[in-house]
C-alpha positions as CSV (number, residue, x, y, z in Angstrom):
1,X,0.0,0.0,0.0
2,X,1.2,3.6,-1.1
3,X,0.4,6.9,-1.5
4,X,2.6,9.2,-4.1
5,X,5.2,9.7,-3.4
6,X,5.5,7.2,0.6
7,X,5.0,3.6,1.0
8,X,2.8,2.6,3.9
9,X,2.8,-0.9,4.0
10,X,4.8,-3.6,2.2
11,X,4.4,-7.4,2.7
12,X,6.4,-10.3,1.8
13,X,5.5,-13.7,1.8
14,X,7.7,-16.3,1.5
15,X,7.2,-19.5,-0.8
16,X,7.3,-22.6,1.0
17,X,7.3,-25.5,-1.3
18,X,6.2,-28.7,0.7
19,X,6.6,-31.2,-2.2
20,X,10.9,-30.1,-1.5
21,X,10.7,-30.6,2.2
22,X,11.5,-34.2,4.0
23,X,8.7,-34.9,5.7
24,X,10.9,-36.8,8.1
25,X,12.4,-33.5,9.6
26,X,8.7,-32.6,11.1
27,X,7.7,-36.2,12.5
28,X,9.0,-34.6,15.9
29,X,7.5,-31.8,15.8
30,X,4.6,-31.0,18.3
31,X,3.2,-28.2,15.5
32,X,-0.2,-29.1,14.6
33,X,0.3,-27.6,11.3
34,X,3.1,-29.7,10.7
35,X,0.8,-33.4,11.0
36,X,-1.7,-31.7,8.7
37,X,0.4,-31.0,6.6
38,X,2.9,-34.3,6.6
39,X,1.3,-35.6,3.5
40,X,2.1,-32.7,1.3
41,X,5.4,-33.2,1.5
42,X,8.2,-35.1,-0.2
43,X,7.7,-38.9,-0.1
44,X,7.5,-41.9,-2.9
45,X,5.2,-44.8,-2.7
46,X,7.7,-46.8,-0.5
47,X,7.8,-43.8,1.7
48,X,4.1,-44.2,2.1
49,X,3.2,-46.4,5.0
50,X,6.3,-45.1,7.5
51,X,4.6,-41.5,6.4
52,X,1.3,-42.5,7.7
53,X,2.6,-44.2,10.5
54,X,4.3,-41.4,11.9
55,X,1.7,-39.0,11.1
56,X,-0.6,-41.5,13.4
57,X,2.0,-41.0,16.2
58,X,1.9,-37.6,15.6
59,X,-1.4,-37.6,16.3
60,X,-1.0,-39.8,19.4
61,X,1.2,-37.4,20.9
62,X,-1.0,-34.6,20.1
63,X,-3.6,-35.9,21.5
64,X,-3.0,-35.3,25.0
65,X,-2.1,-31.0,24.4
66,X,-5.3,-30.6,21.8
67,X,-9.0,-30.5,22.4
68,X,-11.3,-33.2,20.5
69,X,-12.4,-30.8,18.4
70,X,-8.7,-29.4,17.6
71,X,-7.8,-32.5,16.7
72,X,-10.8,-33.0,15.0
73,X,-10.0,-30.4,12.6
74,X,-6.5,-31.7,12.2
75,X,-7.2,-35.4,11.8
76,X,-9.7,-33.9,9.1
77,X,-7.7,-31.8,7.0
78,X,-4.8,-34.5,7.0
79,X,-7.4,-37.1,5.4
80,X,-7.9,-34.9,2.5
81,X,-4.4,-35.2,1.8
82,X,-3.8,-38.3,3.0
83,X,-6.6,-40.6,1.5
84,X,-6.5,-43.2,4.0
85,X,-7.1,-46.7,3.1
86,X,-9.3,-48.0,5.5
87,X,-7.2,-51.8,5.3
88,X,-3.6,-50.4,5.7
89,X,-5.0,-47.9,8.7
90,X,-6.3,-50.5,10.4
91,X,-3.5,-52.5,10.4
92,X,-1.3,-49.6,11.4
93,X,-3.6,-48.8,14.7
94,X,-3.3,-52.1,15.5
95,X,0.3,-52.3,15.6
96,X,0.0,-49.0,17.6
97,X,-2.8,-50.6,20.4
98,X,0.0,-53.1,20.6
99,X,2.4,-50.5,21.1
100,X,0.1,-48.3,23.3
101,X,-3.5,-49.3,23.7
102,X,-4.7,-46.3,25.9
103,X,-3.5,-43.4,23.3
104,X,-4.7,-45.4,20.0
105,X,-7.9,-45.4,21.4
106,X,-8.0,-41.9,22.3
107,X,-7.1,-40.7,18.4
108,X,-10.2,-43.5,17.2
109,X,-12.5,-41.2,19.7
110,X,-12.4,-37.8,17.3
111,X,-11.2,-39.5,13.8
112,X,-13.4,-38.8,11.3
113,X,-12.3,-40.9,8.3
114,X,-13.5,-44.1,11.1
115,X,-17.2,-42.2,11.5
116,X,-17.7,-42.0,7.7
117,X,-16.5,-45.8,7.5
118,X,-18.7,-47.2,10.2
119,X,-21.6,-45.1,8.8
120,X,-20.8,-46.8,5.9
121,X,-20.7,-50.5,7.7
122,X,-23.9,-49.2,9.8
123,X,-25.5,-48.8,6.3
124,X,-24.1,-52.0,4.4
125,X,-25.8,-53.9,7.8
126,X,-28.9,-52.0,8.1
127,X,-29.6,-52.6,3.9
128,X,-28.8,-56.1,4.7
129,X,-31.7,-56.9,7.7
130,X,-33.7,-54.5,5.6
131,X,-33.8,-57.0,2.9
132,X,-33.4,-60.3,5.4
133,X,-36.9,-59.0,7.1
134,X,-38.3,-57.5,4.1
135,X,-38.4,-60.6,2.6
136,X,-39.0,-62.9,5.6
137,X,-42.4,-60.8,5.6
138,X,-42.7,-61.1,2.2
139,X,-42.6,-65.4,2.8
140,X,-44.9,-64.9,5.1
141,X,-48.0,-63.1,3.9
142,X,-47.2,-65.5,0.6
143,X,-47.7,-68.3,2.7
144,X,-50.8,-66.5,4.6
């Protein structure tokens, strides 16, 4: 911002290119912004798994100086980058219930990737006894 002749205020940003940072240089941090953000960075496919498990104990450490819905928020935007697969997660909590029971079940409490997939298993079983009933009526009033 200027008027002739003076210069009132002049920002700078500075570029920060995840995609050239090691995501292996944050996995210590306690910044917040730093797990969300873990998946942007620079990683290959074999990379993958060791990311997301670290970003998991991230969030395990976390856990304890953040509020649910903090950490809801954070656990949120980090799916989005993330895309977790449901099989691979699973696995990868259980080795950290093995590991430390107590704090993987506190970062199941406020995850929402695990409420959208059992909403989806809640669905998948309620179409299923919607059908089983459905047509167990069905038998019924044909043999009535």
């Amino acid at each position: 911002m200027h008027t002739p002749g003076h210069e009132i205020v002049k920002f700078r940003f500075l570029k920060v290119e995840l995609r050239n940072q090691d995501w292996r240089k944050f996995v210590d941090s306690d910044n917040p912004v730093a797990a969300a953000l873990l998946a942007k960075m620079g990683y290959n496919e074999k990379d993958k798994r060791a990311l997301r498990m670290a970003y998991l104990r991230m969030i395990l450490r976390l856990s304890s100086k953040l509020d649910d819905a903090k950490l809801r928020m954070l656990m949120s935007v980090s799916d989005l980058y993330f895309k977790p697969d449901r099989l691979e997660d699973e696995a990868m909590l259980r080795q950290l219930q093995e590991q430390d029971a107590e704090g993987a079940a506190r970062i199941m409490e406020p995850r929402p990737v695990f409420e959208q997939w059992a909403y989806e298993d809640g669905l998948a079983d309620g179409i299923v006894k919607g059908i089983e009933q459905g047509f167990e009526q069905g038998f019924e009033q044909g043999i009535e």
